[in-house]
VMD Tcl script that builds the backbone (N, CA, C; Angstrom):
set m [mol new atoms 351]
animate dup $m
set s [atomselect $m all]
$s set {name element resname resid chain x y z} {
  {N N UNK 1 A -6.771 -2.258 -17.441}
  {CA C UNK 1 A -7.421 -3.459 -16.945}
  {C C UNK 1 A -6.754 -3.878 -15.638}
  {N N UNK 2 A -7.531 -4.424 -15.073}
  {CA C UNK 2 A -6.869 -4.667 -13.428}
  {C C UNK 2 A -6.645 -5.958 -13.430}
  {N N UNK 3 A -5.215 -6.416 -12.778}
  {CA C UNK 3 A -5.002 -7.480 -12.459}
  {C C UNK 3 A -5.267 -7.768 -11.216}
  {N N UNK 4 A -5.049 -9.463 -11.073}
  {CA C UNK 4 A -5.534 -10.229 -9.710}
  {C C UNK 4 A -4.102 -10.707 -9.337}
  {N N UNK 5 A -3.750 -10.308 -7.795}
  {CA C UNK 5 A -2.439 -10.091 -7.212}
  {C C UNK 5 A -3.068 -11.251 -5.701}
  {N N UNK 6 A -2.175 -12.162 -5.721}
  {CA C UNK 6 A -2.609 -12.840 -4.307}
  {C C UNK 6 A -1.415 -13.233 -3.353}
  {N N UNK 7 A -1.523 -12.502 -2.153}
  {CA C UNK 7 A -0.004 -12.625 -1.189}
  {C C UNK 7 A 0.152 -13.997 -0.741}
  {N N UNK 8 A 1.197 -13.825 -0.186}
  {CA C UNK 8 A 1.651 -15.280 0.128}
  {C C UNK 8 A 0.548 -16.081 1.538}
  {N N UNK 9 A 0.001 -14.659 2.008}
  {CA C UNK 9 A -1.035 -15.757 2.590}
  {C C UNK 9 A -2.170 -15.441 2.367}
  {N N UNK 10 A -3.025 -15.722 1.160}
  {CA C UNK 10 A -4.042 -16.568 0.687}
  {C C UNK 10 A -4.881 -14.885 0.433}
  {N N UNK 11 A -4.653 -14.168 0.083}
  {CA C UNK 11 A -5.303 -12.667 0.589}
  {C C UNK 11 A -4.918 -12.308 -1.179}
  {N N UNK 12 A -5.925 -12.034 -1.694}
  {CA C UNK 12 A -6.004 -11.638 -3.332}
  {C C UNK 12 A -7.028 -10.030 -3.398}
  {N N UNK 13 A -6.210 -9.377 -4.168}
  {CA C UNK 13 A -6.649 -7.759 -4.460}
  {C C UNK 13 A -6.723 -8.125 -5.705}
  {N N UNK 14 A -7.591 -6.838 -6.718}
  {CA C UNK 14 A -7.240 -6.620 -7.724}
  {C C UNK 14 A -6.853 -4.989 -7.869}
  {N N UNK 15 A -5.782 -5.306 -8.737}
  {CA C UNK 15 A -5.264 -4.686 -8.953}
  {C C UNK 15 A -5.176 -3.607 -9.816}
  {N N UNK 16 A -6.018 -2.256 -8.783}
  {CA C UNK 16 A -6.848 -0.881 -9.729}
  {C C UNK 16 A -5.319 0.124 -9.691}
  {N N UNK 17 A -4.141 0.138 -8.916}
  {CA C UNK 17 A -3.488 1.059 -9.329}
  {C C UNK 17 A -3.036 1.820 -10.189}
  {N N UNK 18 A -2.357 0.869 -11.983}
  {CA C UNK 18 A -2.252 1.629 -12.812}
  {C C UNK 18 A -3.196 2.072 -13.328}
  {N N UNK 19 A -4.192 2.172 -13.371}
  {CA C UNK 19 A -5.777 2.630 -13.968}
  {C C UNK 19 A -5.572 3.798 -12.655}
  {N N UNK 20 A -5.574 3.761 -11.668}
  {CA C UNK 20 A -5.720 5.334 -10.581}
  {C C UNK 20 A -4.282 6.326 -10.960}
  {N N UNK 21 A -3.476 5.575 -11.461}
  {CA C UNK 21 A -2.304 6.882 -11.996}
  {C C UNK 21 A -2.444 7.401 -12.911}
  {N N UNK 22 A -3.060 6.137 -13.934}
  {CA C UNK 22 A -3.434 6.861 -15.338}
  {C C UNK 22 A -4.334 8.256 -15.028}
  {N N UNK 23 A -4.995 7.959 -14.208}
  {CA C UNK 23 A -6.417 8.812 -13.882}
  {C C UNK 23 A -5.757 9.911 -13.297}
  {N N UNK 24 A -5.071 9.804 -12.081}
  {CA C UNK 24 A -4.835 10.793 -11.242}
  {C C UNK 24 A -3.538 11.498 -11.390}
  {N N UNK 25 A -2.265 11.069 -12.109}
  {CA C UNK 25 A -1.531 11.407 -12.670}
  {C C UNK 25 A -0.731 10.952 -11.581}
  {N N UNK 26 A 0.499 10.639 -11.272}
  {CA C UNK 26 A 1.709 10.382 -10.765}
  {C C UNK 26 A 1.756 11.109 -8.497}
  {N N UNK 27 A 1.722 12.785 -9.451}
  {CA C UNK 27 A 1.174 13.223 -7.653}
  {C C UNK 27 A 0.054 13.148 -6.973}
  {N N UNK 28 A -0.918 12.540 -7.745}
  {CA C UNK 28 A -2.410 12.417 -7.495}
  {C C UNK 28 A -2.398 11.034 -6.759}
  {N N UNK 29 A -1.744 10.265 -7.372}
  {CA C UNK 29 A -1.937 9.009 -7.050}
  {C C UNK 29 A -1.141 8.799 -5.577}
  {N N UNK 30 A -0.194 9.294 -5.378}
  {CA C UNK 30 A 0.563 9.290 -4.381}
  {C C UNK 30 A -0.288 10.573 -3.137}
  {N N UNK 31 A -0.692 11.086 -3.154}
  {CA C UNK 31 A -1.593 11.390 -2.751}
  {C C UNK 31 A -2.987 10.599 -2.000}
  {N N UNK 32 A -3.233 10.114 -2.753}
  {CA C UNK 32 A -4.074 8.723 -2.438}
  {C C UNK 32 A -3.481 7.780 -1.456}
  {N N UNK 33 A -2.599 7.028 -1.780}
  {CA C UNK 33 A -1.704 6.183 -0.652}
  {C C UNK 33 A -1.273 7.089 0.137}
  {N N UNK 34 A -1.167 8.438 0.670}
  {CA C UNK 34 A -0.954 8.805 1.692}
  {C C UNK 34 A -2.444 8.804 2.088}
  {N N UNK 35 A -3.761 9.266 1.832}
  {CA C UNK 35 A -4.706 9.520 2.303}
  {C C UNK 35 A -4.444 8.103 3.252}
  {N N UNK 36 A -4.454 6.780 2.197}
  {CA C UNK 36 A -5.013 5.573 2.627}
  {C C UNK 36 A -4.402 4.915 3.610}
  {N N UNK 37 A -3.116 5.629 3.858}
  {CA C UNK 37 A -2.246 5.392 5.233}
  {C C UNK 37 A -2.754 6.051 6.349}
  {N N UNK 38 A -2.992 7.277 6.190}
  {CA C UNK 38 A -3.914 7.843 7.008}
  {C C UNK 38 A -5.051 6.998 7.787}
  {N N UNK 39 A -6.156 6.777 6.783}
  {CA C UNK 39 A -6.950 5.700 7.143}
  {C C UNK 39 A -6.688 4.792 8.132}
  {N N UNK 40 A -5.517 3.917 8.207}
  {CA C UNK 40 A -5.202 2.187 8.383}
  {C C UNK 40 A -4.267 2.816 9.595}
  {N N UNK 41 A -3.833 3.964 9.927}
  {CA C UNK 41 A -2.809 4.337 10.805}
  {C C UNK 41 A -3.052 4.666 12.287}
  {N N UNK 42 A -2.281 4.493 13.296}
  {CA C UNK 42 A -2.734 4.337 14.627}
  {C C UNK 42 A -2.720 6.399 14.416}
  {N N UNK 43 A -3.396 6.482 14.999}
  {CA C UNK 43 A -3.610 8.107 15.413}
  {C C UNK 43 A -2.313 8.905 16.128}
  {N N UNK 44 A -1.912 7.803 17.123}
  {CA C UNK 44 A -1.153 8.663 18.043}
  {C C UNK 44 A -0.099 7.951 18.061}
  {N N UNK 45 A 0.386 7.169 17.757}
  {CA C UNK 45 A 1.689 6.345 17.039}
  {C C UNK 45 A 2.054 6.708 15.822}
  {N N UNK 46 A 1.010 7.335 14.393}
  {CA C UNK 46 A 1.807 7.811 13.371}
  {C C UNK 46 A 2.029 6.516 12.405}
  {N N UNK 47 A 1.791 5.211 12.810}
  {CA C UNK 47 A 2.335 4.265 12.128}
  {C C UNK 47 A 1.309 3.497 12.020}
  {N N UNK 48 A 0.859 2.605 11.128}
  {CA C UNK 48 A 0.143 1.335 11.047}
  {C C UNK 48 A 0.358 -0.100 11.820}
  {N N UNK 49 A -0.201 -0.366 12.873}
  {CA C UNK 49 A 0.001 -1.030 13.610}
  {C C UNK 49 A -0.470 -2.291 13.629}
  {N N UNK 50 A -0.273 -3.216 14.531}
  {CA C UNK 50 A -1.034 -4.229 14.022}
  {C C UNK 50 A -2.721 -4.174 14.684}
  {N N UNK 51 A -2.675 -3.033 15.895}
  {CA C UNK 51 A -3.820 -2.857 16.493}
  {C C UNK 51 A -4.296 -2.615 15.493}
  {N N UNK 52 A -4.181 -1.381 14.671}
  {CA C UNK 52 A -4.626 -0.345 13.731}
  {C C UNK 52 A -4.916 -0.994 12.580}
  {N N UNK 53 A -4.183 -1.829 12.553}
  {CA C UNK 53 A -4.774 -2.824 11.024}
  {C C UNK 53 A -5.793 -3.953 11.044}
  {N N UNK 54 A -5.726 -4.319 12.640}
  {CA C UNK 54 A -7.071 -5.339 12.670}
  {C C UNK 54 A -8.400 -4.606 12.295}
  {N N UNK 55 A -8.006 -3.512 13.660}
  {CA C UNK 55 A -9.023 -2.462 13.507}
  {C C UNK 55 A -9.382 -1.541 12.167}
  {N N UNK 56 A -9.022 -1.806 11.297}
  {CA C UNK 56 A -9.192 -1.289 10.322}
  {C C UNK 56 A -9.458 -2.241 9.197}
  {N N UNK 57 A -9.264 -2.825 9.110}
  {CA C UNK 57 A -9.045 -4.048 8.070}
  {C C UNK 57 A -10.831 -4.039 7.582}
  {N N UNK 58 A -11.859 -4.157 7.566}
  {CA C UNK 58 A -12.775 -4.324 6.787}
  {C C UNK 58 A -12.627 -2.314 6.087}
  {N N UNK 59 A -12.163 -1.804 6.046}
  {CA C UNK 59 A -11.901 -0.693 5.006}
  {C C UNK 59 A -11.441 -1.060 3.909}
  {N N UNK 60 A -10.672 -2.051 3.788}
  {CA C UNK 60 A -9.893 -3.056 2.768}
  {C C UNK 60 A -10.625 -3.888 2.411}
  {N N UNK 61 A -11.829 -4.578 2.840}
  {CA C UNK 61 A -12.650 -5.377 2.365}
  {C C UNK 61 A -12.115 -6.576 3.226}
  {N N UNK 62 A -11.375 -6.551 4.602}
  {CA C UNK 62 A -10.660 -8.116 4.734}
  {C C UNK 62 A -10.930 -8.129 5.760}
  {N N UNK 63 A -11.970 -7.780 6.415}
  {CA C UNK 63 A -12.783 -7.971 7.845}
  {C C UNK 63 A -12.699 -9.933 8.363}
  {N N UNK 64 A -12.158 -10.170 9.077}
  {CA C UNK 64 A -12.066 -11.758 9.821}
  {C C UNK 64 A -10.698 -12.019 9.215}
  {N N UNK 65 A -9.944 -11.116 9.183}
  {CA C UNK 65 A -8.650 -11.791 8.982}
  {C C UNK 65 A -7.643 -12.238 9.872}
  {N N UNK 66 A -7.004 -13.556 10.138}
  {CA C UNK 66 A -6.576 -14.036 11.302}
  {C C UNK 66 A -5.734 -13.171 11.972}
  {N N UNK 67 A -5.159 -12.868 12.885}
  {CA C UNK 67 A -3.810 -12.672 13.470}
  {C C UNK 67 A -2.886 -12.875 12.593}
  {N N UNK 68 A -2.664 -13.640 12.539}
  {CA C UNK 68 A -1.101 -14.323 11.655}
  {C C UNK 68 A -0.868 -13.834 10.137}
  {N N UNK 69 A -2.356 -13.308 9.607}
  {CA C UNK 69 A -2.980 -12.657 8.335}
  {C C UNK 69 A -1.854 -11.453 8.685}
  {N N UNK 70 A -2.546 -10.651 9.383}
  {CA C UNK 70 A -2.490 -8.964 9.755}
  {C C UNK 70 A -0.701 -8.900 10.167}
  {N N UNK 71 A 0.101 -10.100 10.876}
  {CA C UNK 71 A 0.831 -9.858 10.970}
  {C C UNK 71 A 1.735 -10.322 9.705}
  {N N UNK 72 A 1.391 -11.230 8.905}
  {CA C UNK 72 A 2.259 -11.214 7.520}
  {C C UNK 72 A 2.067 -10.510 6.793}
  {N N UNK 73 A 1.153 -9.559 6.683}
  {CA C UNK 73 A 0.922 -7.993 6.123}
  {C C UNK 73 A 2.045 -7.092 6.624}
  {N N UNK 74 A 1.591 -7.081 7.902}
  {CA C UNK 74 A 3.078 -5.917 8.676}
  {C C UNK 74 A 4.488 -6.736 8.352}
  {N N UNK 75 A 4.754 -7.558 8.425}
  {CA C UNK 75 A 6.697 -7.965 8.258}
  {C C UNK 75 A 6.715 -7.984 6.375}
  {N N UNK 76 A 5.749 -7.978 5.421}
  {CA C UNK 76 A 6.022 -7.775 4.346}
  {C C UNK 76 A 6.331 -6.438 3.825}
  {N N UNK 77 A 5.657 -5.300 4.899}
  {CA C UNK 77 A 6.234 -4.241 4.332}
  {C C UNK 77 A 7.407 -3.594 5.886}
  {N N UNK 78 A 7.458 -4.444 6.499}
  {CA C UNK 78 A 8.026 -3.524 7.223}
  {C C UNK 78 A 9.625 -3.434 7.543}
  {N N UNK 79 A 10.198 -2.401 7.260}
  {CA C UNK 79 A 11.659 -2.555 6.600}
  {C C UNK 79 A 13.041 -2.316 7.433}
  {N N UNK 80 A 12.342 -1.855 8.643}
  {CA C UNK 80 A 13.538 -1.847 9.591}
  {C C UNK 80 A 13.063 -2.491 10.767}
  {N N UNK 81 A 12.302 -3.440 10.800}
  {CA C UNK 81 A 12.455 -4.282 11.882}
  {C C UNK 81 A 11.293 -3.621 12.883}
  {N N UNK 82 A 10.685 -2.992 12.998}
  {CA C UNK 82 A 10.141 -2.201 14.010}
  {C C UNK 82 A 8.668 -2.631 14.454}
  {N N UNK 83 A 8.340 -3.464 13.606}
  {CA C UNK 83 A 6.601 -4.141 13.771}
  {C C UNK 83 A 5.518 -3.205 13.362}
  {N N UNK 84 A 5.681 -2.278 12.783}
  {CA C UNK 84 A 4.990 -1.479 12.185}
  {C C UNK 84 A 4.878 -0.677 11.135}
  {N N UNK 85 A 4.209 -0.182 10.437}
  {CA C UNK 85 A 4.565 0.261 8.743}
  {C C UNK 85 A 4.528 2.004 9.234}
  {N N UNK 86 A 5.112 3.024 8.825}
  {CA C UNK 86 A 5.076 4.220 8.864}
  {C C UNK 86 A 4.954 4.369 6.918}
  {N N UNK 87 A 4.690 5.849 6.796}
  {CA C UNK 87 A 4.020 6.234 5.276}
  {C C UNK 87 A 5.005 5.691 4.692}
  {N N UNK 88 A 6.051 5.482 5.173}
  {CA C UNK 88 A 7.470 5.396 3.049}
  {C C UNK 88 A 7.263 3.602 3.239}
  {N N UNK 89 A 7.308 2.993 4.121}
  {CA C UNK 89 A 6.884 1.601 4.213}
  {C C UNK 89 A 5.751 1.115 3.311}
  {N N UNK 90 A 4.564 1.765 3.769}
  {CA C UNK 90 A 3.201 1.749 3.048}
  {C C UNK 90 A 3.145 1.801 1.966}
  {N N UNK 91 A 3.704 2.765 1.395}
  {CA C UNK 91 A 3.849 3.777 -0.111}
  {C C UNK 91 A 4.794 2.487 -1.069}
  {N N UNK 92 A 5.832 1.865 -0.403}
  {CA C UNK 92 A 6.614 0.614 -1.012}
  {C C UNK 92 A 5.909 -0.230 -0.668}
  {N N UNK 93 A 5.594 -1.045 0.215}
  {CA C UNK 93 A 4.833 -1.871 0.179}
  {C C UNK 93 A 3.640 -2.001 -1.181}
  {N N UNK 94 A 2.898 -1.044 -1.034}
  {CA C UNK 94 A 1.650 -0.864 -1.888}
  {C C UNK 94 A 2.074 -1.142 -3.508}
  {N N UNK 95 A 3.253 -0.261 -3.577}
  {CA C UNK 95 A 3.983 -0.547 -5.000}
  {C C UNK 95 A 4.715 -2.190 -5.680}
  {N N UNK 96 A 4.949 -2.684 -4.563}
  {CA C UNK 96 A 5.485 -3.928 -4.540}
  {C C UNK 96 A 4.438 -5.018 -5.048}
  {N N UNK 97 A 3.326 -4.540 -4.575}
  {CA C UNK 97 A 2.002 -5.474 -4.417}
  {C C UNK 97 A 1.348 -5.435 -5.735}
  {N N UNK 98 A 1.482 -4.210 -6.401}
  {CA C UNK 98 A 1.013 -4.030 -7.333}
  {C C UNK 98 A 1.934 -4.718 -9.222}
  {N N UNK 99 A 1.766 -5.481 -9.486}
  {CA C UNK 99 A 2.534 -5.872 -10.679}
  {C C UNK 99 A 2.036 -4.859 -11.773}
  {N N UNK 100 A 1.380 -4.143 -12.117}
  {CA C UNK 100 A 1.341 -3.080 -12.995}
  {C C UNK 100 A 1.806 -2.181 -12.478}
  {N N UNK 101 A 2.081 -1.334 -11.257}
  {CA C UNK 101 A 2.764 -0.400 -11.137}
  {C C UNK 101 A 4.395 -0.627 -11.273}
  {N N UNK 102 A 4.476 -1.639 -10.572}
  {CA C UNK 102 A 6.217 -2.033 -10.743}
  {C C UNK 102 A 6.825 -2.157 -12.350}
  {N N UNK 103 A 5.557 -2.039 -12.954}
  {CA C UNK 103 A 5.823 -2.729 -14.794}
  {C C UNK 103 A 6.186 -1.130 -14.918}
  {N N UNK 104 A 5.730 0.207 -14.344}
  {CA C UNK 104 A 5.649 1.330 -15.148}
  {C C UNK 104 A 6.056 1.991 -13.889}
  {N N UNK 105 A 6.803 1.506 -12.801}
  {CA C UNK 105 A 7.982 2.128 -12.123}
  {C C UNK 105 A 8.590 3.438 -12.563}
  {N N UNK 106 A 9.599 2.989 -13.546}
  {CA C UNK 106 A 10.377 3.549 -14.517}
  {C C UNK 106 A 9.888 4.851 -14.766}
  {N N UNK 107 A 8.347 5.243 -15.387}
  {CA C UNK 107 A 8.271 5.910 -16.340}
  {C C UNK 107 A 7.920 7.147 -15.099}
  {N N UNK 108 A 7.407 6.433 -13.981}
  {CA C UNK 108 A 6.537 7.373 -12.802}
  {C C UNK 108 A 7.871 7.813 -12.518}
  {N N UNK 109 A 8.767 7.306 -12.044}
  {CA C UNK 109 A 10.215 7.920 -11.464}
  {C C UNK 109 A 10.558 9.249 -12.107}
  {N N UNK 110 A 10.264 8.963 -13.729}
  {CA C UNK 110 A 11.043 9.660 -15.031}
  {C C UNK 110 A 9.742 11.015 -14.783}
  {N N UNK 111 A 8.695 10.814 -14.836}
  {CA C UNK 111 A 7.887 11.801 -14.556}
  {C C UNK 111 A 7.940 12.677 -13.487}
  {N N UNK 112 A 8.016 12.641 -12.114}
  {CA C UNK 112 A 8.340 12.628 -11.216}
  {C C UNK 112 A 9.774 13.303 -11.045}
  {N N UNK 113 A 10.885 13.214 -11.964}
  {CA C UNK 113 A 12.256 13.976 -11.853}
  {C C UNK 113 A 12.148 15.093 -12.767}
  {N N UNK 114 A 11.506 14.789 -13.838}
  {CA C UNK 114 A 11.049 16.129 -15.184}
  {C C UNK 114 A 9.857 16.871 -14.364}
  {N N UNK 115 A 9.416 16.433 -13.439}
  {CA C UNK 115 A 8.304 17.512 -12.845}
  {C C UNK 115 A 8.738 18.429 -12.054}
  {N N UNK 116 A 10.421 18.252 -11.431}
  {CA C UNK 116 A 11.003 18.844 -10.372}
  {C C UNK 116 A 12.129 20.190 -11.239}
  {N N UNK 117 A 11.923 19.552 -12.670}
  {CA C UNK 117 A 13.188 20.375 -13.438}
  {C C UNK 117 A 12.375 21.311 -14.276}
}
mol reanalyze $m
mol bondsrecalc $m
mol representation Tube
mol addrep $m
């Protein structure tokens, strides 16, 4: 069942991730958030920008989202200061956002190290 996740500025998802791992299994799913970085990512920068995210933003369903929107999106995931999200940013970010994935963290990690052994 999907939960309803709403950021600190006023911007509410629901929340299909653990239902897409269940589905897609652990590398499947991660797979996916790379596709979806792909998507949202400046082409020739490599990174999600804030150009790249205005410009992209009705892919997300959040078409008219202010400035100040798009940029409290970028400083929530962005982890070294740089004004822009690159894939391991995205990939945490996305996980952060999600309160069912963070609930079953643990087990994806545990899957994920027994898949390598």
């Amino acid at each position: 069942m999907a939960s309803t996740t709403a950021w600190n500025y006023g911007i509410v998802f629901e929340d299909f991730f653990p239902a897409m791992v269940e589905k897609l299994g652990a590398e499947g799913f991660m797979k996916e958030l790379c596709n979806g970085f792909r998507l949202l990512m400046d082409g020739d920068k490599g990174m999600i920008t804030f150009e790249s995210l205005k410009r992209n933003s009705a892919l997300l369903g959040l078409e008219g989202m202010s400035d100040e929107e798009v940029w409290c999106m970028l400083r929530e995931g962005d982890l070294d200061g740089d004004g822009a999200l690159n894939e391991m940013e995205f990939c945490t970010l996305m996980f952060r956002l999600s309160p069912g994935l963070m609930e079953s963290s643990k087990e994806l990690l545990e899957e994920a190290i027994i898949g390598e052994f």
